[in-house]
C-alpha positions as CSV (number, residue, x, y, z in Angstrom):
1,X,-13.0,26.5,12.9
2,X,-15.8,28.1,11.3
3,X,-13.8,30.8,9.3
4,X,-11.9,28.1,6.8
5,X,-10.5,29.4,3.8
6,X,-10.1,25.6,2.2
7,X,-12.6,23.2,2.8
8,X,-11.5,20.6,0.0
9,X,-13.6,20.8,-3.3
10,X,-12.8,19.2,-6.7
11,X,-13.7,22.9,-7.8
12,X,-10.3,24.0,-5.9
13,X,-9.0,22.2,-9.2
14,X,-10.3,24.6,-11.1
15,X,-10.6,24.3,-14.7
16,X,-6.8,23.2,-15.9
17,X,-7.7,23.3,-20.1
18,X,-8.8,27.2,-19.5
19,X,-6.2,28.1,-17.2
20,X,-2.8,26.3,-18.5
21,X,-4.3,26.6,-22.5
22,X,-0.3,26.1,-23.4
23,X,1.3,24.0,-20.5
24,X,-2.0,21.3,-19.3
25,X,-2.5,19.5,-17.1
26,X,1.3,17.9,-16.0
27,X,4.5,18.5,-14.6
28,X,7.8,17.3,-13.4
29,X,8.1,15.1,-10.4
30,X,10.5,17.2,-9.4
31,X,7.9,20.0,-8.8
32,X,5.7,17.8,-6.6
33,X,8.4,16.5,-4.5
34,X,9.5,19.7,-4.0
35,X,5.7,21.2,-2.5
36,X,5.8,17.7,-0.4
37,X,9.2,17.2,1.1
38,X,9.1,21.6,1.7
39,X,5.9,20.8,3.4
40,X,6.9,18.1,5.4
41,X,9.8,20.2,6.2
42,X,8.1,23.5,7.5
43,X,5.6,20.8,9.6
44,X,8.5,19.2,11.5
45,X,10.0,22.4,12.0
46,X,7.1,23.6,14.0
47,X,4.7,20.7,15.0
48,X,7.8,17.5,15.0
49,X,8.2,14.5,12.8
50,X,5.0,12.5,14.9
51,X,2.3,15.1,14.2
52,X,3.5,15.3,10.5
53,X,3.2,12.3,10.0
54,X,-0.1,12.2,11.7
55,X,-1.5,15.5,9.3
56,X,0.4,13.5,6.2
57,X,-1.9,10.7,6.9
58,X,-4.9,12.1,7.6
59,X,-4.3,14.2,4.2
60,X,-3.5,11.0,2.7
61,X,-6.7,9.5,3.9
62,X,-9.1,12.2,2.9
63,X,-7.7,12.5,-0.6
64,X,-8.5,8.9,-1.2
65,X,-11.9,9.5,0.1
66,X,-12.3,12.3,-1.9
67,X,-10.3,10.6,-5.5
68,X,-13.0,7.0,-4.3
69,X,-15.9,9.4,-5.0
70,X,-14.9,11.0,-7.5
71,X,-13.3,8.4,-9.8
72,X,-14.4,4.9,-8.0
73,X,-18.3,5.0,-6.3
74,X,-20.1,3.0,-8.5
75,X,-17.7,0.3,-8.3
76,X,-19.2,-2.7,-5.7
77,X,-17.0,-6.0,-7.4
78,X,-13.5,-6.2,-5.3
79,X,-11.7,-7.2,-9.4
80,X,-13.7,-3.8,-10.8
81,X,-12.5,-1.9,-8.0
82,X,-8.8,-3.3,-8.2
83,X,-8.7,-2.9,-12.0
84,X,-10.0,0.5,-11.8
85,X,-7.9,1.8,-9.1
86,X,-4.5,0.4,-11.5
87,X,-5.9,2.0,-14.3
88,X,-6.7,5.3,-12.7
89,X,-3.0,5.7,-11.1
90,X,-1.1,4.8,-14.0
91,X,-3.2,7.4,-16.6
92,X,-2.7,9.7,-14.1
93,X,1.1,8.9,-13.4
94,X,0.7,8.5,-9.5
95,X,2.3,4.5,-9.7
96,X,1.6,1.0,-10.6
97,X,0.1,-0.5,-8.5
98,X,-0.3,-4.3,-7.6
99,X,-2.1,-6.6,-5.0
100,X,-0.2,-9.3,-4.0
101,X,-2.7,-10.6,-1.8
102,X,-6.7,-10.0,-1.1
103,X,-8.9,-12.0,1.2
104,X,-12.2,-9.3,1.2
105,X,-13.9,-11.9,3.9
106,X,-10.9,-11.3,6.3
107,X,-10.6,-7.5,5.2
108,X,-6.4,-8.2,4.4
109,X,-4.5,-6.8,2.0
110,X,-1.2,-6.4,0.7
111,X,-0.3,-3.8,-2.3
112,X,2.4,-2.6,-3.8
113,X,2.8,0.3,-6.0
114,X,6.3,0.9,-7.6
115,X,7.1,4.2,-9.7
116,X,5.5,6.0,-7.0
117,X,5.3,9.6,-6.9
118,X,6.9,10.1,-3.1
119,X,9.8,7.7,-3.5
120,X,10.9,6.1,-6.3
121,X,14.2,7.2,-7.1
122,X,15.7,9.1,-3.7
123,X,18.4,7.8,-1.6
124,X,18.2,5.0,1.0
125,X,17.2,6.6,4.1
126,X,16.7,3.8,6.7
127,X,13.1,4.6,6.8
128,X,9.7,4.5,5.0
129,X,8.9,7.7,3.7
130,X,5.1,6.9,2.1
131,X,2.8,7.9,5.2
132,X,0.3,10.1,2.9
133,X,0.1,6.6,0.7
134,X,-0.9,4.9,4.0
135,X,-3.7,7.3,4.3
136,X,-4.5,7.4,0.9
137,X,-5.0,3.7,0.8
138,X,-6.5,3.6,4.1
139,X,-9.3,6.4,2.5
140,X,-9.8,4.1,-0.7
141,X,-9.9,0.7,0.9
142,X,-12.9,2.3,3.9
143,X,-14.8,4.1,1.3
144,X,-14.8,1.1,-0.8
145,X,-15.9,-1.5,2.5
146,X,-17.8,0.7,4.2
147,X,-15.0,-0.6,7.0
148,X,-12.3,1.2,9.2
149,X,-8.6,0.0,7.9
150,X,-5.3,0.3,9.5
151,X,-2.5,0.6,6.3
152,X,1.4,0.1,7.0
153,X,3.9,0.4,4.6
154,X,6.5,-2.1,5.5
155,X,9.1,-2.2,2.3
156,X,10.2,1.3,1.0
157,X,12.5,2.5,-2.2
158,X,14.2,4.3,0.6
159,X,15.0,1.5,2.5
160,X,16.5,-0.4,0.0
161,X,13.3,-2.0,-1.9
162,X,12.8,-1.5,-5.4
163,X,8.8,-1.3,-4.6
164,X,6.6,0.3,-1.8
165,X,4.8,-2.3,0.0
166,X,1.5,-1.5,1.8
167,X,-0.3,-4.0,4.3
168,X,-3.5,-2.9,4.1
169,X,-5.8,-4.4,7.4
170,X,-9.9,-4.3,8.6
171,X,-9.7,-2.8,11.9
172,X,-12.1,-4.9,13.9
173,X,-15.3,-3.0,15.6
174,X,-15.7,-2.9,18.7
């Protein structure tokens, strides 16, 4: 694919105080779940529920690349890293987030992060909906260790839980 049109840049950004002088730089939940769950939507339509989840993910995972490097790369201390990744998400209204559990030696984690922007406040489903916070986990936890990471979110609001819930383990090399 030599001809792309997107190759992700923080300049695709753009400069937000020059060009929304009167609105900024928020808006409305409503507004993002409505670009997601269309997305997801148009994806499944054409490619099935599998590879959307598969293209959610791997979005998810390169955007917490990408937001590591931008906001977290001179972190190195696992309680710097964990304290700047909750402060981060709530000043920018993505969730709270919390970790349960963290053995760094092992490379096991659990996290939760309620008030998230994907779920908190549908219906029950009788399914996890958060695959692009898998990735994005997965793409914060690797660029942080250096290490791959297999993430799994195994509570959901829309199964019933009041929180998402995130095991977050070092896939083991080979």
């Amino acid at each position: 694919m030599t001809n792309r049109k997107y190759i992700f840049s923080w300049d695709l950004i753009g400069d937000i105080e020059l060009g929304r002088p009167n609105l900024g730089p928020t808006t409305r939940i409503e507004v993002y779940r409505l670009l997601q769950y269309v997305f997801r939507d148009v994806l499944e339509r054409h490619f099935g529920t599998e590879m959307t989840d598969t293209l959610f993910f791997e979005a998810g995972k390169q955007a917490g690349t990408e937001f590591f490097k931008k906001f977290c790369s001179e972190v190195s201390d696992l309680n710097e890293f964990v304290t700047t990744l909750q402060d981060l998400l709530r000043d920018l209204s993505i969730g709270v987030m919390r970790v349960e559990a963290a053995d760094l030696e092992r490379g096991s984690f659990v996290i939760t992060i309620s008030e998230d922007l994907d779920c908190s406040g549908l219906p029950e489903l009788d399914y996890e909906t958060c695959v692009y916070d898998e990735g994005f986990i997965a793409g914060l936890m690797e660029s942080f260790t250096g290490k791959e990471f297999k993430v799994k979110e195994i509570d959901c609001w829309c199964t019933g839980d009041r929180t998402c819930r995130f095991t977050a383990n070092m896939v083991e090399q080979r």
